[in-house]
C-alpha atoms as one frame of an Amber mdcrd trajectory, in Angstrom:
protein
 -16.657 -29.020 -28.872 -13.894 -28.735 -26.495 -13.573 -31.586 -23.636 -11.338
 -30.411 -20.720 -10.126 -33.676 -18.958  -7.086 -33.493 -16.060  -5.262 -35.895
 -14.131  -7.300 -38.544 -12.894  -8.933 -39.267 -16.696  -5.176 -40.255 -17.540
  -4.881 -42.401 -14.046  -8.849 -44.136 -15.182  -6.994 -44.896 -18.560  -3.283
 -45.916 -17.266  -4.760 -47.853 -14.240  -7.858 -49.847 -15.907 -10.115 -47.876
 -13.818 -14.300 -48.408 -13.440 -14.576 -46.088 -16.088 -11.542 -46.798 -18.661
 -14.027 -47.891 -21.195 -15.935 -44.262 -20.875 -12.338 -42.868 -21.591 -11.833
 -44.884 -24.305 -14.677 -43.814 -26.305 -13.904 -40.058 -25.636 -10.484 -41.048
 -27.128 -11.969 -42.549 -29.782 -14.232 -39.208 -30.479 -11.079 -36.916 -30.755
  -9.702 -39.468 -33.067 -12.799 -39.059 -35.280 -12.306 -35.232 -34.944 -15.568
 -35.333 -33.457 -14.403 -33.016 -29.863 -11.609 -31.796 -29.175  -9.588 -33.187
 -26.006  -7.702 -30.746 -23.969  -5.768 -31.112 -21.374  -3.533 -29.094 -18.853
   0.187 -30.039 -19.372   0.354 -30.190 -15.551  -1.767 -33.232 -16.086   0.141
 -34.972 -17.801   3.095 -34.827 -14.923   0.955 -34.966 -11.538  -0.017 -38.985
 -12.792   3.924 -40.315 -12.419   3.625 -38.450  -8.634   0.490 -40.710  -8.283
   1.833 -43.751  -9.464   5.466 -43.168  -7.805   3.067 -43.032  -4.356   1.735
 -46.141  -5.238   4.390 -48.364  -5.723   6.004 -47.115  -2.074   3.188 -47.922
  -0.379   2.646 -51.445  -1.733   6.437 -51.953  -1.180   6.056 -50.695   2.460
   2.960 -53.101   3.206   4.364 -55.997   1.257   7.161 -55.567   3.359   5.233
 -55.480   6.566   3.461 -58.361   5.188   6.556 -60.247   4.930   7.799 -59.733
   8.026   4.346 -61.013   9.722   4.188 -63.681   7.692   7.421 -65.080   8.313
   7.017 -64.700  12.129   3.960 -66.653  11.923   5.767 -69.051   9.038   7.960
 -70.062  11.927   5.036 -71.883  13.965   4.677 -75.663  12.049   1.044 -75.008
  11.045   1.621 -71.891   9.255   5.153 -72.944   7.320   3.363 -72.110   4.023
   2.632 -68.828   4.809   6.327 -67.262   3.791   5.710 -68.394  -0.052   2.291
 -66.716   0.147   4.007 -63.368   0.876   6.516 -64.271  -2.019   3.821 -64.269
  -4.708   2.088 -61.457  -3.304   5.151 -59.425  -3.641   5.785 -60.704  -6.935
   2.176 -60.117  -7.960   2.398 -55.972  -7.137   6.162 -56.027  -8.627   4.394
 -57.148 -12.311   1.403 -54.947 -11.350   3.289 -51.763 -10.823   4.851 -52.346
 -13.832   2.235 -52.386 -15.929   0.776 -49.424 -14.438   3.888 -47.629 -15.662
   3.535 -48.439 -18.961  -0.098 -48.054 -18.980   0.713 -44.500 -17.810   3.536
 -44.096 -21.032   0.560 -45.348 -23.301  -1.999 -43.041 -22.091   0.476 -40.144
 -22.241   1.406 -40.955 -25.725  -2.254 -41.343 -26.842  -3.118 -37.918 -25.188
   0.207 -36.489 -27.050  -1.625 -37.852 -30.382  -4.895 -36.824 -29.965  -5.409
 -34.014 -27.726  -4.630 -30.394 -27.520  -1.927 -29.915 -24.514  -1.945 -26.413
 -22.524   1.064 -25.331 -21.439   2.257 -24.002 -17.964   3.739 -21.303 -17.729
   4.297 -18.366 -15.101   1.224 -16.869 -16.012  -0.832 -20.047 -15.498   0.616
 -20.699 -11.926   0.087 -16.978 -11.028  -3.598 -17.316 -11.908  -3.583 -20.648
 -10.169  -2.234 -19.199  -6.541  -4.814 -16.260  -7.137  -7.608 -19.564  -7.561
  -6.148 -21.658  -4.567  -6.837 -18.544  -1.848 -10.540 -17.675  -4.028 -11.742
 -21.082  -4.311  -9.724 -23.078  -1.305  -8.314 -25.497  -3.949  -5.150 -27.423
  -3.402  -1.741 -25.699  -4.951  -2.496 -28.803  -7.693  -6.056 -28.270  -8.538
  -5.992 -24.373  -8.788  -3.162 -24.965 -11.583  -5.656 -27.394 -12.909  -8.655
 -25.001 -13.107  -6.436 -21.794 -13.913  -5.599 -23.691 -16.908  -8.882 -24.635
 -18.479 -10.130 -21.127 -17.322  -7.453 -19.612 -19.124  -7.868 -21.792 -21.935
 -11.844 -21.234 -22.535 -11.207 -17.376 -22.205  -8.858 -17.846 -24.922 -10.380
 -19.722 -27.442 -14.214 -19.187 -26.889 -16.192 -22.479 -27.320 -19.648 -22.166
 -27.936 -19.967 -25.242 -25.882 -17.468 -27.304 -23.923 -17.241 -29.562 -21.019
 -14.735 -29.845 -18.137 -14.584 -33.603 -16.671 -13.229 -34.306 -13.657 -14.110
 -37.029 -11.154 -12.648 -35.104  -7.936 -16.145 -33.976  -7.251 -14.922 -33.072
  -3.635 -13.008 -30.034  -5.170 -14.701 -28.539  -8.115 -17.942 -29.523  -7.860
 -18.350 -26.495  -6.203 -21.342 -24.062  -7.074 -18.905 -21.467  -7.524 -16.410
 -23.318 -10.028 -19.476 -24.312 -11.883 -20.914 -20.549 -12.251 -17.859 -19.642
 -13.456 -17.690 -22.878 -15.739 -20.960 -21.965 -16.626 -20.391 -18.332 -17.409
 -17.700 -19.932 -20.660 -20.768 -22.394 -21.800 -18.689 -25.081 -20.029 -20.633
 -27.664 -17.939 -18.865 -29.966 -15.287 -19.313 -33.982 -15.130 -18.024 -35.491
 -11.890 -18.133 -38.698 -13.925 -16.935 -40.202 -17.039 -19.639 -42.430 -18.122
 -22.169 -39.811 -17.844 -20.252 -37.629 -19.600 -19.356 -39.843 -22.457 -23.171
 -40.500 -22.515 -23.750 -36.483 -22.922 -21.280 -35.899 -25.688 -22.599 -39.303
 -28.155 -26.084 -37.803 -27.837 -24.917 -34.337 -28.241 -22.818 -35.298 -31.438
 -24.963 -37.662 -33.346
């Protein structure tokens, strides 16, 4: 069975997300050659944007914070509040960090143990064609050209596409056309890791 995950099941995994553990297990599936993972190469880039974003907006508030802080630091009842800001700064320095290499991991794991498909001119064609039919962002309709593209291809008897950005393509007419390549959309990755155990004992 092929298992279609994008960008935000890398982000659950490199960010220790509500539903890393979910991840895990589908991980742990493909590693038993029990489904096969597959995953846009696109997918695999879009998380460093993500994570990039991140870190400049916790620098930009931290920043803020400082600055607030250290006006109020100059009043005598609120001298300790300058060090506060210090640790908190320090705290999403160590924390961004870690979400880059959790993002290397999870990149490395998906390298191991899941089938990349690549992008190429075709794929982004297709994927303009999807962003105008289906009103999908530039991002997504690569996304869904992709796994479209790649169920055409290869045929599954039965497959799933997870995704938990429900807001774009859990959409009845994504799903029909899901649907029409025995593919069925989760919005969630618990649920969906749920599914495929039963559906594989």
């Amino acid at each position: 069975m092929n298992v279609y995950v994008e960008s935000n099941f890398v982000l659950e995994l490199a960010l220790e997300q509500e539903e890393c553990d979910s991840c895990s297990e589908l991980i742990q599936m493909a590693r038993g050659r029990r489904l096969q993972l597959v995953v846009p190469a696109f997918c695999l880039a879009e998380p460093h944007q993500a994570i990039v974003a991140k870190d400049k907006a916790r620098k930009r508030f931290s920043a803020d914070l400082k600055n607030h802080l250290g006006d109020l630091g100059r009043s005598k009842p609120h001298r300790d509040l300058p060090a506060t800001a210090d640790a908190l700064s320090e705290t999403l320095i160590k924390r961004a960090q870690l979400e880059r290499e959790g993002l290397q991991r999870t990149i490395d794991t998906l390298l191991e143990t899941a089938f990349v498909i690549p992008l190429d001119s075709d794929l982004v064609g297709r994927g303009v064609q999807m962003e105008n039919h289906f009103g999908l962002t530039g991002q997504d309709a690569i996304v869904l050209a992709s796994v479209l593209s790649h169920l055409k291809s290869s045929r599954p008897n039965e497959s799933c596409f997870l995704s938990r950005n429900s807001k774009d393509f859990d959409d009845p007419d994504i799903r029909d056309e899901l649907e029409s390549l025995n593919c069925k959309f989760f919005a969630s990755f618990g649920p969906a890791s749920a599914y495929l155990k039963s559906r594989l004992q």
